[in-house]
C-alpha angles and dihedrals in degrees: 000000000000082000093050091049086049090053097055101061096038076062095046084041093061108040086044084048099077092049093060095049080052095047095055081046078193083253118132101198093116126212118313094193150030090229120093123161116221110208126206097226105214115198132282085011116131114229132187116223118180129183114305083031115118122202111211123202111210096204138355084270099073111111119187144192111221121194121183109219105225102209103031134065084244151086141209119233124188119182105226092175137026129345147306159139139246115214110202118215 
C-alpha cells in the first residue's frame, strides 16, 4: 500500500514537473505591471502559456498535453483531467 501510495505521487511529481519548468520560462523581465489574469481551464481547450505564465492544478487529478512550440517562446497546454487554472504574469 505505502508503495502504491509512493507510486502515485512520483507519478503526480513528474506530469506536474514540466509546468512548472514552463512556468520559470527561464526568463528574468520581472513583472510590468500589477495586473495578472488568472483562467478557469476547462477541458480539451487549447491554451497558450508563455513564459511568466503558471499552470495550477487544482487537484492530483489534473492530467495535461504539453506541446513545445518550436519557433516561439510558447507552449500550448490542453487539460485532459481534472481541473485548473492559468495564472498569467
Amino acid at each position: 500500500m505505502i508503495k502504491q501510495i509512493y507510486n502515485q505521487c512520483k507519478i503526480t511529481a513528474l506530469l506536474l514537473f514540466p509546468l512548472f519548468l514552463l512556468a520559470c520560462g527561464g526568463s528574468g523581465g520581472g513583472s510590468t505591471g500589477g495586473n495578472s489574469d488568472t483562467i478557469t481551464m476547462v477541458i480539451d481547450t487549447d491554451y497558450t502559456v508563455s513564459a511568466g505564465d503558471t499552470v495550477l492544478p487544482a487537484n492530483t487529478s489534473a492530467r495535461f498535453d504539453i506541446e513545445k512550440n518550436s519557433n516561439e517562446n510558447t507552449s500550448t497546454v490542453t487539460l485532459l483531467t481534472g481541473s485548473a487554472t492559468i495564472k498569467r504574469g
